[in-house]
C-alpha positions in Angstrom: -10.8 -12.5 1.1 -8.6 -11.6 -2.0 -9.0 -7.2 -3.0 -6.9 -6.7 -6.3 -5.9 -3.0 -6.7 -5.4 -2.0 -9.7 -5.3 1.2 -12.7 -6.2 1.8 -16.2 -2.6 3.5 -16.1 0.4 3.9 -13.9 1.0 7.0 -11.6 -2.5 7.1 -10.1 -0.9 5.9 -6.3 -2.1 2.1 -7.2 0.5 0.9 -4.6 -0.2 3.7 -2.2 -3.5 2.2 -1.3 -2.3 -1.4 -1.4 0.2 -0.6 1.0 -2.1 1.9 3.2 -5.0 -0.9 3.1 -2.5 -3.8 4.1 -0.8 -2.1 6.8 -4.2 -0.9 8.3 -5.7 -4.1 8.7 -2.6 -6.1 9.7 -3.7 -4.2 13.0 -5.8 -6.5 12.9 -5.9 -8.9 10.8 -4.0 -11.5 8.9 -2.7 -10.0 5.7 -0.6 -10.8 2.9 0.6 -8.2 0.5 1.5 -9.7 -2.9 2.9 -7.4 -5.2 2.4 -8.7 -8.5 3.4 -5.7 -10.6 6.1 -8.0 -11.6 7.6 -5.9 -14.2 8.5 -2.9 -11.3 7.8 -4.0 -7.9 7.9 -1.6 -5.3 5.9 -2.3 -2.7 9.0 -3.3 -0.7 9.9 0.1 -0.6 7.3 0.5 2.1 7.3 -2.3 4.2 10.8 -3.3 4.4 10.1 -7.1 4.2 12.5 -9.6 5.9 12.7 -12.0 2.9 13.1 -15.3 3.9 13.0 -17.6 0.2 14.0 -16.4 -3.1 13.5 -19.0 -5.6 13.7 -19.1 -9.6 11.0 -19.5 -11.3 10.7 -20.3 -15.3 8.2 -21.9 -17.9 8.3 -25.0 -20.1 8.6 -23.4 -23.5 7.9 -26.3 -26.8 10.9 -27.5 -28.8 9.6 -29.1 -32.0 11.8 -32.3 -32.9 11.6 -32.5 -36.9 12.6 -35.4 -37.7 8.7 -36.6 -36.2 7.1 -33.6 -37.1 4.3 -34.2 -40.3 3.4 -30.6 -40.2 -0.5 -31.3 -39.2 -0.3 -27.7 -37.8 -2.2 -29.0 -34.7 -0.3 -27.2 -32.3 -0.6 -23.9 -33.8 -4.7 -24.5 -33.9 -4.9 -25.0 -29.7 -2.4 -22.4 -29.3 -4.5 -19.0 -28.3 -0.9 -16.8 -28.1 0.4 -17.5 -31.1 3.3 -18.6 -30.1 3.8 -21.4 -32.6 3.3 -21.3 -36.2 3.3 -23.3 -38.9 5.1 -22.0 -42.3 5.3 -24.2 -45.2 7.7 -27.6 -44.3 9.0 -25.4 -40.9 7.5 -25.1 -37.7 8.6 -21.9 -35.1 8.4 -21.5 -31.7 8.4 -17.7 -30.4 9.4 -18.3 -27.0 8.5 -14.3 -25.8 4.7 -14.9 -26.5 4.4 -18.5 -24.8 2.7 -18.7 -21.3 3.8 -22.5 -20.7 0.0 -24.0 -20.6 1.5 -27.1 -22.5 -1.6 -27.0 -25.3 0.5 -28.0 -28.1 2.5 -30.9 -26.4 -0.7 -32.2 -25.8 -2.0 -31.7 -28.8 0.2 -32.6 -31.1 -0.7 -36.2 -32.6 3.2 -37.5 -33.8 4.1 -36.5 -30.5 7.0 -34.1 -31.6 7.5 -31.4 -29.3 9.0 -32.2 -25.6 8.8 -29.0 -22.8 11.9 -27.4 -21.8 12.1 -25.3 -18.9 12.9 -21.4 -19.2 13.7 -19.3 -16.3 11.8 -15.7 -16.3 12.1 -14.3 -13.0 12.4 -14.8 -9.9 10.2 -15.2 -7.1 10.6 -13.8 -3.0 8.5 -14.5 -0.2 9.1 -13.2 3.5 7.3 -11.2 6.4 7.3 -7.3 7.4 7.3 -6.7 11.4 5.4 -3.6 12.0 3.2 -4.5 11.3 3.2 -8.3 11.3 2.4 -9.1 8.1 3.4 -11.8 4.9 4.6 -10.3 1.8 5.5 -11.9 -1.8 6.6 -10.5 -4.9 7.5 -11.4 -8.5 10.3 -9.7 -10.4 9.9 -9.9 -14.0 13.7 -10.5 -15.9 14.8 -7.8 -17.9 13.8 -8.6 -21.8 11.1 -11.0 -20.5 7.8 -10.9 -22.2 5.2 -12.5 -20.5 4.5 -11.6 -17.2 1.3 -13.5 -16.8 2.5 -17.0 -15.8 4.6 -15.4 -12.9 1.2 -14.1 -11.8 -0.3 -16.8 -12.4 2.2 -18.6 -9.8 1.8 -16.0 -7.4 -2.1 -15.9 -7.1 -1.6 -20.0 -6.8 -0.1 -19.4 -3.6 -2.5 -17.5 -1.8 -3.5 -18.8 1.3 -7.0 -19.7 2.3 -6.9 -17.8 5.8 -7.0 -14.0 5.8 -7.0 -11.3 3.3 -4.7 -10.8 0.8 -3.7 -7.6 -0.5 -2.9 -7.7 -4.8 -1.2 -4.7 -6.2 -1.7 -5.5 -9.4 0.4 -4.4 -12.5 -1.2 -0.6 -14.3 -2.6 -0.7 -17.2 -5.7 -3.2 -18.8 -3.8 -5.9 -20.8 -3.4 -9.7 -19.7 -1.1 -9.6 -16.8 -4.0 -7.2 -15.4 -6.7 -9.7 -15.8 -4.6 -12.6 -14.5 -4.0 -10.1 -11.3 -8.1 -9.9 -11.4 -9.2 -13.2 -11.8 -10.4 -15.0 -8.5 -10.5 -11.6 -6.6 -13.7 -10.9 -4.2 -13.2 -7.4 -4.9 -11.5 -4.9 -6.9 -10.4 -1.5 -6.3 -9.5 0.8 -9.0 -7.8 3.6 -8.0 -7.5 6.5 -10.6 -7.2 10.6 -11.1 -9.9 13.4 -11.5 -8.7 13.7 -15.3 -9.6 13.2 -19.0 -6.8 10.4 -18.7 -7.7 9.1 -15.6 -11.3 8.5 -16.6 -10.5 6.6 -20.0 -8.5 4.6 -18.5 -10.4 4.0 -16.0 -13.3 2.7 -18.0 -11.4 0.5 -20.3 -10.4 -1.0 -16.2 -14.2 -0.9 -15.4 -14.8 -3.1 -18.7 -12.6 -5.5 -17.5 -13.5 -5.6 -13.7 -17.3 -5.7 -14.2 -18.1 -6.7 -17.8 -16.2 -9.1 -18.4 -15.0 -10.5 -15.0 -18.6 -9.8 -13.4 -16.1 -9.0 -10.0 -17.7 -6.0 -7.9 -15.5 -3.0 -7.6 -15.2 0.4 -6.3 -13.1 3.4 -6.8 -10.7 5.3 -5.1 -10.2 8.8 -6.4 -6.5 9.9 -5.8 -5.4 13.5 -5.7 -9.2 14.7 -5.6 -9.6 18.4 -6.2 -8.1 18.8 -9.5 -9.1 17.9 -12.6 -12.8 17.8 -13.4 -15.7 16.0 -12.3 -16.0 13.8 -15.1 -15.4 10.8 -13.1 -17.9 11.5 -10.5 -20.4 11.9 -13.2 -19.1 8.6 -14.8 -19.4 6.2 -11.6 -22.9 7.8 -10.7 -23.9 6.8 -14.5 -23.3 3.4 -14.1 -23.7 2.9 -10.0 -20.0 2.3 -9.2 -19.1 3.5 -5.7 -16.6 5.9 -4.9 -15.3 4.3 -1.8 -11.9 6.8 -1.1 -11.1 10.1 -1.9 -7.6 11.2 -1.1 -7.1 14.9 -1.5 -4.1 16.5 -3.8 -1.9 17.3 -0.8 1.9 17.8 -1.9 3.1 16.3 1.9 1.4 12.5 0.7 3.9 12.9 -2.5 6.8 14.2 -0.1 6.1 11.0 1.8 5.8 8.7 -1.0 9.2 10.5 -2.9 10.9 9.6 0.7 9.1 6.2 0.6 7.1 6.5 3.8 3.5 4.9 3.5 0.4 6.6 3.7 -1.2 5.9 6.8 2.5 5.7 8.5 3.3 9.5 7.6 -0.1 10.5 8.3 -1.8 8.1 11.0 -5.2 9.8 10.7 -5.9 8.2 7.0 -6.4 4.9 9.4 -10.0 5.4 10.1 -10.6 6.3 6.5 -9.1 3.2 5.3 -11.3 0.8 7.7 -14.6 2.2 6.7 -13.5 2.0 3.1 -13.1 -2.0 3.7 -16.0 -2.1 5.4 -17.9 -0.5 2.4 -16.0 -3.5 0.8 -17.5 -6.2 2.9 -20.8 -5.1 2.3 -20.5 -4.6 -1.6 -19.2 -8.6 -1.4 -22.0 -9.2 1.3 -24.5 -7.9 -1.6 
């Protein structure tokens, strides 16, 4: 089973439940946490992984060769990140916006652009020992782009035994769908707030309307704010699977980079029957 975790925005303790769900069910379980936040991974804060291969990793970005190039503009047509262009006898390549898909080589009728590879970031793989667990992360270079080929690679990787934990990147752009995409489940953890609740339903569009993936929410720091998203997820029959109370001693723990369920064992329970709830909303 693959559970993406994700946020309309960043600060809503995203990673706190990745982290407190993995290390519950490694218990019992086999787990992978991937943290694909790629950009600012910290899952490894937590779980002190043993890393065991660090590779690079890169993309092939298009170099145009003009000399065989009759402008037929081709490549600019397939290309659905505008990352090539076509402007009067001159063609440009915008290597920031390319995902490496290869569209352009392909298409291109002269046969004028070759791939050249481009390293991004880098990628680390490794285990945690209590408890047992495999982790992964991407890390983004600084002044890259793109982070959705890196996630790409990552979710290409999953294994098909056991459940994998994705701590997605915040937010609702295209590394966030990537994170998404052939997930069994998605959790979307937000705030009892105005912000909290806009975001989250921009993260709900995504999820359910256009990814037709069940989800649930976790509410994080219940108590304050308003009820506006309790209202919301009864409106449109979205389960509220968690509620973690405001409690300043989970953000003491956090700031001091001790999980949830380590600095207070009694969230354990909690987080089982909140993954039950999960196999029965995939079940249904």
């Amino acid at each position: 089973m693959i559970i993406t975790v994700a946020s309309g925005k960043g600060g809503t303790g995203k990673t706190t439940v990745a982290v407190a769900l993995a290390m519950t069910l490694a218990e019992t379980e086999r787990v992978t946490l991937m943290d694909a936040d790629v950009e600012e991974p910290n899952a490894h804060l937590f779980l002190h992984p043993h890393i065991t291969k660090q590779e690079s990793f890169g993309i092939l970005i298009p170099h145009v060769d003009e000399q065989k190039c009759k402008l037929s503009g081709e490549c600019a047509r397939v290309c659905q990140f505008h990352a090539i262009a076509v402007l009067g006898q001159h063609v440009m390549v915008f290597p920031e916006l390319c995902h490496g898909c290869g569209s352009c080589t392909l298409a291109c009728p002269e046969q004028a652009i070759h791939e050249e590879p481009s390293p991004i970031g880098t990628i680390e793989t490794g285990v945690v020992e209590n408890p047992p667990m495999d982790f992964m992360r991407g890390t983004l270079d600084v002044g890259e782009a793109s982070a959705t080929p890196m996630i790409r690679e990552l979710k290409h990787r999953i294994g098909v035994e056991g459940i994998t934990i994705v701590d997605a990147p915040p937010g609702n752009s295209c590394p966030v769908v990537e994170s998404m995409r052939q997930s069994d489940f998605v959790i979307l953890v937000t705030e009892p707030t105005p912000f909290g609740l806009h975001d989250l339903k921009s993260a709900v569009q995504i999820a359910r309307g256009e990814m037709n993936l069940p989800a649930g929410v976790v509410v994080n720091r219940d108590g304050i704010g308003d009820d506006g998203v309790d209202r919301f997820c009864a409106e449109n029959s979205i389960p509220i699977i968690l509620r973690i109370p405001m409690d300043r001693r989970i953000a003491e723990a956090y700031s001091d980079g001790i999980s949830l369920v380590k600095a207070f064992p009694e969230y354990r329970n909690a987080f089982l029957e909140m993954y039950r709830r999960i196999e029965q909303e995939v079940a249904a």
